[in-house]
N, C-alpha and C positions, 0 to 999 in steps of 0.2 A: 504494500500500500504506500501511496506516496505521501510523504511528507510534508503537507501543504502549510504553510505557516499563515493559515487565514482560520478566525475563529467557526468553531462547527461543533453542532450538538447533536451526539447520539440519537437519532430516531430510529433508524431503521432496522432491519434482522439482514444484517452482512456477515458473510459475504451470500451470495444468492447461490444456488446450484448451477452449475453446468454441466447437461446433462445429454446425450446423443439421443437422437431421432431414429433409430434403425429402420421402423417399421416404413416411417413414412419415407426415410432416404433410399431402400428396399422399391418404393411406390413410385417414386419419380426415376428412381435410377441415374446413374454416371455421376452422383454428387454425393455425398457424405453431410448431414446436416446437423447440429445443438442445438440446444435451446440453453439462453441465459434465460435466469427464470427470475427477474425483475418483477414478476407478477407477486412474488413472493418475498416482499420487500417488508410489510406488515403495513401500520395507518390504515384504518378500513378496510381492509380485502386489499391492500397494497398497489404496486404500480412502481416504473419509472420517476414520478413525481418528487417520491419522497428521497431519491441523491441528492438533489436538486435543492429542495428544501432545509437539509440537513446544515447547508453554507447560509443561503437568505436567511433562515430564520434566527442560525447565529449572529446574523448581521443585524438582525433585528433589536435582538433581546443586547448586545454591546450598544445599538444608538438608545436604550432605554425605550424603548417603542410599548406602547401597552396598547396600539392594535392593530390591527393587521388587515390590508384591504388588499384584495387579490382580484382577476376578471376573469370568464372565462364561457365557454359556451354551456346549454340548457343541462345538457351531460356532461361536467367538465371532472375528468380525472384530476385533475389537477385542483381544482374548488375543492375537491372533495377530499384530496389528500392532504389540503393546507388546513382544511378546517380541522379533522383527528389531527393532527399533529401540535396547532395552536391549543386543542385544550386538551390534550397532556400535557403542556406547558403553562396553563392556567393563562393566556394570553387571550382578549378580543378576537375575534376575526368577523369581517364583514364580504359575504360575499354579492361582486356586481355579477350579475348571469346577463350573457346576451339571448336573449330573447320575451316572447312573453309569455305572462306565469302559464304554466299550465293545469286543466281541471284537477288533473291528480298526481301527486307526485310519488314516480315509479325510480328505479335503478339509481343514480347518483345522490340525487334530490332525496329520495326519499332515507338515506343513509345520513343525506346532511340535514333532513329534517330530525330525523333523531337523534343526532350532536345538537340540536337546539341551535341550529346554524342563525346568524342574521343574514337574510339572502333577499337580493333588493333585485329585480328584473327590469331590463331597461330593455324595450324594444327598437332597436336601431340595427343599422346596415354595415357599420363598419367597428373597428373597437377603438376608433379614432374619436366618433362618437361616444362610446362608451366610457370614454378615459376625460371627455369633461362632464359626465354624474360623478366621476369618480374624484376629479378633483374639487367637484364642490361638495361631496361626502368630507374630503381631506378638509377643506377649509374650516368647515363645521365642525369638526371635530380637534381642531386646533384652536376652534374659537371657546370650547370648549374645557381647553386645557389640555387637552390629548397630547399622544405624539404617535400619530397613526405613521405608518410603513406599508408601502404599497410593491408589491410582487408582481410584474408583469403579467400577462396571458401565458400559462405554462412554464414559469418561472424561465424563461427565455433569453437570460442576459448572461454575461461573459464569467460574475460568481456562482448562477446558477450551472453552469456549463461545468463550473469545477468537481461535481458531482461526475459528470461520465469521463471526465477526466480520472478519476480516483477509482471510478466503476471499470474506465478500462485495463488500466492497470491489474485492476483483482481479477479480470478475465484473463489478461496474457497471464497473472501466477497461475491460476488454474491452469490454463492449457499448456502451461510449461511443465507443470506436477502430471501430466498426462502426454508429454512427448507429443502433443498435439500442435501441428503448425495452422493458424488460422489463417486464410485465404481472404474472406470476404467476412463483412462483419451487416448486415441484411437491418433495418430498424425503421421504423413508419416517424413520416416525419410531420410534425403538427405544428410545430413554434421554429425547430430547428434547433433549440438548444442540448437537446439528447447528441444527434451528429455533429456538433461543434465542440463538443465535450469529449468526442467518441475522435476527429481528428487532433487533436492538441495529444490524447493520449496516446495515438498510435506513436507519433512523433518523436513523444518522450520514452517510449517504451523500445524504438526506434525496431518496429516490427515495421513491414511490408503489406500488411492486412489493406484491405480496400475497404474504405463505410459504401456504401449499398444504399441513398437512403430512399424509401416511396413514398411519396407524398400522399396526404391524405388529405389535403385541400386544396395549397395554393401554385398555380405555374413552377416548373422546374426552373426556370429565371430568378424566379423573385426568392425562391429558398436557397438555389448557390449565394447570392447576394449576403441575405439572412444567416444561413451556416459562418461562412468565411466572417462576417463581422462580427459573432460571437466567438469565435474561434479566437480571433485577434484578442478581444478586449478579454476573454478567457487567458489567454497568452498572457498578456502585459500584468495580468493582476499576479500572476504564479514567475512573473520577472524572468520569463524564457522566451530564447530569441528563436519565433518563429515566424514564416511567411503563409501564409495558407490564403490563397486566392483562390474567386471563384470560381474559375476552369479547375480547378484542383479537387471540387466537390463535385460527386456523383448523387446525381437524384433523377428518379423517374417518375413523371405526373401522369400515366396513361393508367393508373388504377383507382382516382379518387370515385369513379362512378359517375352514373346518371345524372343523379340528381344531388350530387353535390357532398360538400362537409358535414359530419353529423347524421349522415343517410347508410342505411345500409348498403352494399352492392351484390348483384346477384354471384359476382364473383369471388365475393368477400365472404358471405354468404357458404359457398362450397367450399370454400379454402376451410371456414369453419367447421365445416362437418366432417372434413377430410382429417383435420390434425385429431377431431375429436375419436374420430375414428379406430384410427393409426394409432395413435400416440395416448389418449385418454388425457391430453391437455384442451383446456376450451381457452379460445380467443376473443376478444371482444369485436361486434360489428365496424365501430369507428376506427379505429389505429389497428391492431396488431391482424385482425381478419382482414385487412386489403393491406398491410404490408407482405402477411400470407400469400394471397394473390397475387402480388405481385412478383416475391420468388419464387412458385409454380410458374409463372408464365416464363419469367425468362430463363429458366431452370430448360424448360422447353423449346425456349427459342435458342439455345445453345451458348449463353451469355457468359456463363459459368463454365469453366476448361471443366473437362471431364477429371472426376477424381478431386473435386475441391473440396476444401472442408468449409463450410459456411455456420457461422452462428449467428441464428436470427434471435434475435433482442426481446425478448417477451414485457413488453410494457405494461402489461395489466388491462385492467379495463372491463372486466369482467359485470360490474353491476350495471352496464348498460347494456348485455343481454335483455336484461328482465324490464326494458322499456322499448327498446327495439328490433329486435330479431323477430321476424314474422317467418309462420311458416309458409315454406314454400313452395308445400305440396309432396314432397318426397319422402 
């Protein structure tokens, strides 16, 4: 584990398993596949979110911060791993949710309604939008005496980054304890700070691995952009002199689906049924079932030398099954 001389608080259950796919690498053939199992991070049914967290929220709790406003979509892992994590820490948290409230609240929501979450819905188009409720929340609450602390959209900035910076490293110890050479490191990209975390450490680990990432929202343009800038300001804070440009980050946006971010896809969909299958891991519909998809397909399309070892990133995300996976007739 690396040595990070920036303040961080124990939340999580690390280091995560790393664990081989047989069944399902058997199923596609000419690839060899893992699973890191970030799912199994702990904070509510766990996730990705909480490396991530484990730096911001020490950041928090050093500026004296007694709350905590985070944003995030209707399902947001990330909402929901901030909120269990602030109150084991007896901390505020207020969540802004992009969208509007819904009649009932199923999968993420309803986990954050039983934390007693403060969850404020803001119906708007962009989180550009969302981020002035948010700083007139901040205002008001500094008017008030507060000293609220505000956490991007999937804690997405270059401290948060320092999470799969420290996540990578504890994958290359493991696959080292296992004479295992990673190839490709496969992971659903939503904010971008997972893979900007995920290049700084290959770097530092000075392995050869390639990040993989698949979008689950936004153009493969605007996420190299996004990667590479957290990458950097993740860099400059750990004081290592790295270059990481956006030609330098691999992303593919041909799996977000139909109908968009937050939406199931019919091929996210199968990729779910497939690992559950094969493997008796379940994925969730948003992030980790269309990053799924996404290495099936290119798995097939020959993208991957034959004989690679790939480890796909299991980010969690499981409690929005039980709000969106419809069935599909099968």
């Amino acid at each position: 584990m690396i040595n990070l001389k920036l303040p961080r608080i124990k939340l999580c259950q690390l280091p995560t398993d790393l664990e081989p796919a047989s069944i399902l690498s058997e199923k596609l053939g000419n690839v060899n596949i893992y699973f890191k199992r970030d799912d199994n991070t702990g904070l509510a049914m766990g996730g990705n979110k909480g490396r991530k967290l484990e730096f911001l929220l020490a950041d928090a709790v050093k500026n004296g911060s007694d709350v905590i406003i985070t944003t995030g979509s209707i399902q947001s892992n990330h909402a929901r791993m901030t909120c269990a994590a602030c109150k084991k820490l007896g901390i505020d948290v207020i969540l802004v949710l992009k969208g509007k409230k819904p009649s009932s609240f199923q999968g993420n929501l309803l986990l954050e309604k039983l934390m007693n979450a403060d969850i404020r819905f803001v119906d708007a188009l962009s989180y550009a939008d969302i981020n002035i409720t948010v700083n007139y929340i901040m205002g008001e609450l500094k008017a008030e005496g507060k000293k609220p602390y505000f956490i991007p959209v999937g804690g997405s900035v270059g401290l948060g980054a320092c999470g799969y910076v420290d996540g990578a490293l504890e994958l290359f110890q493991q696959a080292d304890k296992q004479a295992l050479r990673i190839d490709y490191i496969v992971n659903a990209v939503g904010s971008g700070g997972t893979s900007a975390g995920f290049e700084v450490g290959v770097r530092l680990a000075k392995k050869n691995s390639k990040i993989v990432g698949i979008s689950v929202d936004a153009e493969k343009s605007v996420f190299k952009q996004d990667i590479a800038r957290i990458a950097q300001d993740c860099a400059s804070l750990l004081k290592v002199d790295l270059n990481i440009l956006p030609e330098d980050v691999i992303v593919f946006d041909k799996y977000i689906g139909e109908e968009g971010y937050g939406k199931p896809s019919r091929q996210g969909i199968e990729a779910i049924k497939l690992v559950a299958e094969t493997e008796g891991i379940i994925l969730d519909p948003v992030y980790s079932g269309k990053a799924m998809a996404g290495l099936i397909d290119l798995v097939k399309k020959g993208y991957f030398k034959d004989g690679s070892n790939i480890v796909f990133l299991h980010t969690g995300g499981t409690p929005a099954l039980f709000d969106m996976l419809v069935d599909s007739g099968n």
